[in-house]
N, C-alpha and C positions, 0 to 999 in steps of 0.2 A: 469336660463337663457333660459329660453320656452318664452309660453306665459304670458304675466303680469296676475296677476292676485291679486284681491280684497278677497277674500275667496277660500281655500282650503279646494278641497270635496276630500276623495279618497272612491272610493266604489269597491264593491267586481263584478270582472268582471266574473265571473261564478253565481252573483245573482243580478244585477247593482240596485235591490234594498235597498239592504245593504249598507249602508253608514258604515264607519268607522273611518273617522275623516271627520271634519266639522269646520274651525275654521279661522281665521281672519289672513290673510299673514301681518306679521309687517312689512314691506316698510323696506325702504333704511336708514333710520337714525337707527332703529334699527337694522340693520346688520353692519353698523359702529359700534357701542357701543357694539355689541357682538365680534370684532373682537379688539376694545379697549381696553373690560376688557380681551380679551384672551391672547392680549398681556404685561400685568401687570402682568396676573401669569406665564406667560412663562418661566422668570430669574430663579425665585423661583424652580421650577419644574426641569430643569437644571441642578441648582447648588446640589438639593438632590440628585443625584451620578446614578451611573449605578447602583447598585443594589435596590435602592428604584425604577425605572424605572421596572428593570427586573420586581423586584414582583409585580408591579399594572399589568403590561402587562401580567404574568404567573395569575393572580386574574382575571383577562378578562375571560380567557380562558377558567377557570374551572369552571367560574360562566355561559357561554355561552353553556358549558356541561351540566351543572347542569338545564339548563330551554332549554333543545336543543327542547323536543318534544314540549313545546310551542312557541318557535319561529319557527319551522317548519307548523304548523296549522297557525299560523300567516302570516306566506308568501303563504300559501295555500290560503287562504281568502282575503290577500288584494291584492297580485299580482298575483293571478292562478295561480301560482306553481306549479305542479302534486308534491302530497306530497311524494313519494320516490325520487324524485329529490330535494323538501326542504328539507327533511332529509340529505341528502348529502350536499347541499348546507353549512349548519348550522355546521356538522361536519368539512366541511375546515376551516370554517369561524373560530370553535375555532383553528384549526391547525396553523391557520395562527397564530393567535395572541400570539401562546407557539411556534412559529419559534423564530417572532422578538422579545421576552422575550431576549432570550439570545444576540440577537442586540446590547444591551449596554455596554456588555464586549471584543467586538470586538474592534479591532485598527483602531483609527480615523486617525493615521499620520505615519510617519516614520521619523527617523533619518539621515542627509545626512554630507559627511565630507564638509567643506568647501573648496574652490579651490584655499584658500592659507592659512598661520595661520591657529591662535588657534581661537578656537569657534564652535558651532554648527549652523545646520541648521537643521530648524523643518519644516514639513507640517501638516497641523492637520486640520480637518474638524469640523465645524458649526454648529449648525440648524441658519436656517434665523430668524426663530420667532414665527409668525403666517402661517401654511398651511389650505389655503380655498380649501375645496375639493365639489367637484358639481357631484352630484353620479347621478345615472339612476334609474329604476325602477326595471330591469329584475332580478338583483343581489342584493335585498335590503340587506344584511347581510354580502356577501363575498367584495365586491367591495368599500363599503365605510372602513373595514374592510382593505382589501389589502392596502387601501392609508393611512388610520390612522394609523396603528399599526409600520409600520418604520419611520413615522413621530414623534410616540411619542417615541421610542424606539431614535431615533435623540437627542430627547432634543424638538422639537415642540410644542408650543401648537397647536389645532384642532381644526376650527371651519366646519364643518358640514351640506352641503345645499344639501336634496335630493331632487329628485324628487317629487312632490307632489303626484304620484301616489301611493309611497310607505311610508310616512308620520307614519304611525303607527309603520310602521317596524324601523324606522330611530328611533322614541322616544324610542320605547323599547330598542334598543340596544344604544341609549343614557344614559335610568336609569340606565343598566348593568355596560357600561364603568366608568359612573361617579361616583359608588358605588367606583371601586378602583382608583381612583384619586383626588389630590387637585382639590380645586373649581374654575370652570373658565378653567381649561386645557384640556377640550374636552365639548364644547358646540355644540347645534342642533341651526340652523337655519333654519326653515320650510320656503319655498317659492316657487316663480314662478321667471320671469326675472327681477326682481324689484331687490328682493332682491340677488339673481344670480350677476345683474350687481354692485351692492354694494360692495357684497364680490370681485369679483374679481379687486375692484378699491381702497381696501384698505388690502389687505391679503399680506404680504412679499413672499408666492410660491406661486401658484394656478395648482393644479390638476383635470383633467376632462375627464368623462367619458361620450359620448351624443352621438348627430347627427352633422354630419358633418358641416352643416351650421354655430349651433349654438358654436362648439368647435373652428370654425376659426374665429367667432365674441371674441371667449374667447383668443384665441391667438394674435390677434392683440390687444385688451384692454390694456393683461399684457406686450407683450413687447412693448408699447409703454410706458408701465411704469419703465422696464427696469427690471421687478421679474421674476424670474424663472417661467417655466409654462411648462407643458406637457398635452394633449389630446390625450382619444381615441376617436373614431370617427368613428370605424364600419366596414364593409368589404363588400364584392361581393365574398364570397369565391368559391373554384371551389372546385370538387373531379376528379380527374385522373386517368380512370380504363384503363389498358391493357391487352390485349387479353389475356396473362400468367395469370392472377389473378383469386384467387379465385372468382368467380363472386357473388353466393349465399351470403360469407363472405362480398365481398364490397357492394352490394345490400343494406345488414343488418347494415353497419357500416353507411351506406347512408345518410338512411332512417330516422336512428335514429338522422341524423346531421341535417337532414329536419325539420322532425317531434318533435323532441325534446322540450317539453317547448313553443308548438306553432313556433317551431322558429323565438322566440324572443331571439336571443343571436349573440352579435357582429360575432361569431363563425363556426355558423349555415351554411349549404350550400344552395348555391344557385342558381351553376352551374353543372350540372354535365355532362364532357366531355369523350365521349368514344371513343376509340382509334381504328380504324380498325374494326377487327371480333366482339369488346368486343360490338359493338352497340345492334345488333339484341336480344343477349342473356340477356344483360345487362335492355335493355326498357320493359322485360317483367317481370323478377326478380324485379326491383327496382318501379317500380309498382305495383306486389302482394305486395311487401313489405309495400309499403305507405298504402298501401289498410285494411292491415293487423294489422297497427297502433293503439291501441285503443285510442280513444278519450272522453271525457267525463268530470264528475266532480271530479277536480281536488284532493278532499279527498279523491277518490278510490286510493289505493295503486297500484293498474293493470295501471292507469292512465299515458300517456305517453305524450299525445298531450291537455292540457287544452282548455279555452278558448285565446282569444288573449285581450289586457289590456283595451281595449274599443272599441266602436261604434267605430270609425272612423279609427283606427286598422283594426278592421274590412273590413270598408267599402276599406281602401286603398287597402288591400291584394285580397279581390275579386276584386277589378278593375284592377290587376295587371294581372289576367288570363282571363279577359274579350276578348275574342273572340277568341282565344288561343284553342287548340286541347290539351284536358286532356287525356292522360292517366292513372290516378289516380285522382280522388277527383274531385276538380272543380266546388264546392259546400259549398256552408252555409246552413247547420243544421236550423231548425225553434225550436222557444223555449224559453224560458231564458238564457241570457248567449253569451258572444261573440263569438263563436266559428267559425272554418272554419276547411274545412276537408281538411288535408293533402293532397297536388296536383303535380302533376309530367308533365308538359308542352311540347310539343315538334312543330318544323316546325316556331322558334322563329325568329324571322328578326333580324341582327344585330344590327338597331340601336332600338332597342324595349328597353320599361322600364326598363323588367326585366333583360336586359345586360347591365345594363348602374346606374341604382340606387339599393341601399340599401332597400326592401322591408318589412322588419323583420318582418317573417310571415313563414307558412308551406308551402310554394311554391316555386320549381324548377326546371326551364331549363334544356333539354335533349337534348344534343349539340354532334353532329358527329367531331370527327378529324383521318384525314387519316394520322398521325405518331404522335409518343412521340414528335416532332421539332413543329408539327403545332398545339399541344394540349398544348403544352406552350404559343403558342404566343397567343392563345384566353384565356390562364391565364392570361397573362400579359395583354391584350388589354381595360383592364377597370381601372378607376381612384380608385380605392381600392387595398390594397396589404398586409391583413391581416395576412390569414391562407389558406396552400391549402395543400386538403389530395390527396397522392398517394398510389394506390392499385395496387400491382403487384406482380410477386413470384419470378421475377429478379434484385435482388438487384444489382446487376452492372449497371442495365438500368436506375433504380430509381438513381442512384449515376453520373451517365453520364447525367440527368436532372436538378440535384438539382440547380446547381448554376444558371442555368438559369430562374429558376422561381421568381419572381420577389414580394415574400412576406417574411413577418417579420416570421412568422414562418410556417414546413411545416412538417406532419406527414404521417408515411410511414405504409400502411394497419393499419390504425385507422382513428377515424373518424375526420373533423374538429374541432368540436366542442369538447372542453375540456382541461385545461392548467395544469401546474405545479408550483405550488404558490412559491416554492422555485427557480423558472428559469424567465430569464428576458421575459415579454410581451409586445408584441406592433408590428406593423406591416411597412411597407412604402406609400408612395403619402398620399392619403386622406386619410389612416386606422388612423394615428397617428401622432403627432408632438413632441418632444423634447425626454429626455430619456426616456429608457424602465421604465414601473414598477413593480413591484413584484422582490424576489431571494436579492441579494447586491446592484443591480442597482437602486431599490427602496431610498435604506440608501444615496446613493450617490445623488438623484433626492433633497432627503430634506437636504442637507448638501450642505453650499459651502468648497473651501479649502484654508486657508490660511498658509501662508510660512513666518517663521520669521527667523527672523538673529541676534544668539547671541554671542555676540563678547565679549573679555574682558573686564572689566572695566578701564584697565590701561595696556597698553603696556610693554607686556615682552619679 
């Protein structure tokens, strides 16, 4: 659900002359017929019980171990990955899938007395059918990963549309899944909006991971069909440092929320607001820091900041500090390779880009607030409300803030950037729409609940 498109290129953006797939987007009728036959095998899949689930889904897991250092080189190369961050990536990626293993021996329902007589009353949870999942580029492995795995662990079948950027990454871990599963119960559909708009016009849930735009084009489709649907959709995240805090410590944990992965990750910070005294000390730390980042080719294991996923990546992120006072970076590298050097902005106008849009890139505002009260409301003050990190050594003050910060989730002296696959994700306003995913909330997103009433057959 991007741009339409006729042929799918994905090339390696640390070498843009490396192509890696090349190949003909099947349109709309073909993404009906893959979401047709996905839901033929679905019964079948179902009715083989929880423990034939558990073991394809535990078979995932170990087979995703078993080729971890090639799917890590593989998201090094199609999506600039800095490879110790693929490497990690790839390890959740199987952790997830030996979580929701055990997913299918869990309780779908419960037992209720009735409110007069004899008889029971049951509630018991579904799969829908078919879950159409529309993944991103930055997470080719954990993210479509996090939505499939308590989908099929539900009873689901899977159909599959990633990004075309990461295209390689999606097929491989397509051959992996479908090694342990019946045929048809987790297919790939490579595309663009063509096919995007297909799946979400014939799929029974639809899950999505994107940009905001195109996630609220995806919310209005499905419930105007009346299927369950949930979107992420990105963030404007802040970091909140107070004068108490270790400052060199949140500098470092910053930095790395900045710089990390090019910051490309829903995650990533983008703000960062300092409280009183912490300004002065804070703009010179968190600047060596940026400064300090290495950048480079993403196969070096030193590798922290790669390149960013193409030309116009690019071009958006340097337009975004266009006449802006750097104190860090502020710069694009000459050479091969998409790259942009980690940048640290400051002397930002309110209604400026970078306080108002999602840039997803290594570049962030250096924003004064004269208390913890008025460093919340420039948290709160943007249509994002993903993640916001708080740095301070006063845990009474961080707890006297929380409630009023105004995102889905908020971590305290750590960095934004980083989740817990087992805990519910997703944020408020633009970050997200419908239930969280990941942890139990996921199993509950691919399930509805029905309630039955069983009465005697003959009055006693």
């Amino acid at each position: 659900m991007t741009t339409a498109v006729t042929t799918l290129t994905s090339r390696n953006p640390a070498d843009p002359d490396d192509v890696l797939v090349q190949l003909p987007a099947p349109g709309a009728f073909a993404a009906v017929d893959t979401v047709e036959r996905a839901r033929a095998a679905q019964p079948g899949w179902l009715a083989g019980g929880a423990a034939a689930r558990s073991a394809a889904l535990g078979a995932v897991a170990a087979a995703v171990e078993a080729a971890a250092e090639e799917l890590a080189a593989l998201a090094v190369r199609e999506v600039g990955k800095p490879l110790t961050e693929a490497r990690g990536e790839v390890a959740r990626t199987a952790a997830i899938w030996r979580y929701y293993a055990q997913a299918p021996y869990e309780p779908t329902g419960a037992v209720h007395e009735p409110a007069a007589g004899l008889g029971l009353l049951l509630t018991r949870r579904r799969p829908h059918g078919v879950a159409g999942l529309i993944t991103p580029w930055n997470f080719p492995f954990a993210i479509p990963t996090w939505k499939a795995a308590p989908a099929l662990a539900a009873g689901n079948a899977v159909v599959l549309k990633p990004a075309p950027e990461a295209t390689a990454c999606a097929q491989r871990l397509t051959e992996i899944i479908q090694q342990a599963l019946p045929a048809e119960v987790f297919t790939l559909l490579p595309g663009g909006a063509t096919e995007g708009n297909a799946l979400v016009s014939a799929a029974d849930a639809v899950s999505f991971t994107g940009s905001t735009a195109v996630g609220q084009a995806v919310v209005r489709a499905a419930t105007a069909r009346g299927v369950p649907v949930q979107c992420e959709m990105g963030g404007l995240n802040a970091a909140l440092v107070l004068p108490d805090s270790d400052i060199e410590q949140a500098a470092s944990h910053i930095a790395a929320a900045i710089a990390g992965y090019a910051g490309q990750k829903c995650t990533a910070t983008s703000r960062v607001i300092a409280v009183g005294a912490a300004l002065a000390p804070l703009r010179e730390a968190l600047a060596e820091a940026l400064r300090a980042v290495p950048v480079g080719d993403p196969a070096d294991p030193a590798t922290v900041c790669g390149p960013l996923i193409s030309e116009y990546a690019r071009e958006q992120v340097s337009g975004a500090w266009h006449g802006l006072r750097a104190l860090a970076g502020g710069s694009v590298p000459h050479g091969p390779g998409w790259y942009a050097a980690p940048t640290l902005v400051d002397g930002v106008s309110p209604g400026h880009r970078l306080l108002r849009e999602e840039v997803f890139g290594p570049v962030a505002a250096l924003l004064p607030a004269d208390d913890l009260a008025h460093a919340v409301r420039i948290t709160n003050s943007v249509p994002y409300g993903l993640v916001t990190s708080v740095h301070t050594s006063d845990l009474d003050t961080a707890l006297g803030g929380l409630d009023r910060i105004d995102t889905g989730m908020i971590r305290i002296n750590a960095p934004s950037s980083g989740v817990d696959f087992h805990l519910p994700f997703g944020g408020t306003k633009s970050s997200s729409y419908g239930p969280r995913e990941q942890g139990h909330a996921a199993l509950e997103f691919y399930t509805s609940s029905r309630t039955y009433t069983l009465s005697p057959a003959k009055a006693m």
